[in-house]
C-alpha positions, 0 to 999 in steps of 0.5 A, spaced: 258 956 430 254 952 435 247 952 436 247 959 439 247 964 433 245 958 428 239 959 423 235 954 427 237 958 434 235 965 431 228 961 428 227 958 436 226 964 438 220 966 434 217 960 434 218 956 441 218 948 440 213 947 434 215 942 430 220 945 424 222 942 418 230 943 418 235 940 412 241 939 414 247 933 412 251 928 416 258 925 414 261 918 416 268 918 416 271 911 413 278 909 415 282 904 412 280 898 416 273 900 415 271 902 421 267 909 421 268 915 426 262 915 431 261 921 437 257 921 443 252 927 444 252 930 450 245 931 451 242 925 451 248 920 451 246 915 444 252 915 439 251 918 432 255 920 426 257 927 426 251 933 423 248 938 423 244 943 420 245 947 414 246 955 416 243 960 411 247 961 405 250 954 406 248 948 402 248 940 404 256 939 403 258 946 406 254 944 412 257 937 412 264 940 412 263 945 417 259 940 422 264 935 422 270 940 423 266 943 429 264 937 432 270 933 431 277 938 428 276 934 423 276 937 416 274 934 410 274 937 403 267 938 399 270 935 393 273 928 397 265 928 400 261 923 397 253 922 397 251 916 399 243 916 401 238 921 404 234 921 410 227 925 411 221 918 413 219 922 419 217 916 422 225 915 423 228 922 423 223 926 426 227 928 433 225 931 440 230 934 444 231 934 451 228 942 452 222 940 448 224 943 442 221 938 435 224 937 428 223 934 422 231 932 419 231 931 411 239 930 411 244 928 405 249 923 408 255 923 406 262 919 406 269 921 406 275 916 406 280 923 406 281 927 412 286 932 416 287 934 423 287 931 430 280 928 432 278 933 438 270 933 439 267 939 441 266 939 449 259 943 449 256 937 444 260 930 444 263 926 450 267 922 446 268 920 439 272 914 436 272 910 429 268 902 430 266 896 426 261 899 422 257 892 423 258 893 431 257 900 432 257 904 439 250 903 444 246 906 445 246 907 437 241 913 435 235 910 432 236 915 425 244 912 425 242 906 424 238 906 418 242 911 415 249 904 416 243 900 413 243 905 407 250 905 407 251 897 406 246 898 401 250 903 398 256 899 398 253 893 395 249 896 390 253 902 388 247 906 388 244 913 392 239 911 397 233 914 399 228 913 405 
């Protein structure tokens, strides 16, 4: 869909750029050398993991499939998605955008290690995306990234749903 027609666009025109509280869902794709597929934003050039916000009607897992397949023409299943951590500290994934506009993410991450399609990122949004070591991932690394690879390590060692 894109940011133009999106729950979030529609909301933008009513309310500016107040802060708003958005739940949305982010996906790290793991391949068999257990590099993770990261992309880098247009707007302003740190390298994340593809997300997106939920649309209305949606749930976390929806939006994690429908994010992924816009931003990068990979499509996942909802029954290959696994949740590994949630991420809502606003001290962490409070964001401000380049246009002004504020928003508190409460996100649920994912992991999938089954996909389908060509990785092709969607030019309006991401400049490149490609899979990395996990623990050497691209720079500049969006802050939230960061901790959200930290919650995942913890994930793997611990086997255990993270939260922060």
């Amino acid at each position: 869909m894109g940011y133009v027609g999106s729950y979030i666009w529609s909301l933008r025109k009513q309310v500016g750029s107040r802060l708003l509280l958005v739940p949305g869902a982010q996906v790290l794709l793991v391949d068999g050398a257990g590099h993770g597929l990261f992309q880098r934003r247009r707007d302003n050039g740190v390298w994340e993991l593809p997300a997106g916000s939920c649309e209305e009607d949606g749930g976390f897992a929806d939006t994690a499939v429908r994010e992924l397949a816009e931003e990068t023409g990979l499509r996942v299943r909802e029954a290959d998605l696994v949740p590994f951590a949630s991420l809502s500290d606003p001290g962490i994934h409070t964001l401000a955008y380049p246009n002004g506009d504020r928003v508190h993410c409460f996100a649920l991450c994912f992991t999938a290690r089954r996909w389908s399609g060509e990785l092709r990122p969607e030019a309006a949004e991401v400049t490149a995306a490609a899979f990395f070591d996990l623990k050497a991932p691209p720079q500049p690394l969006h802050p939230p990234t960061a901790v959200v690879l930290r919650l995942y390590e913890e994930f793997i060692s611990t086997g255990r749903f993270q939260a922060r």
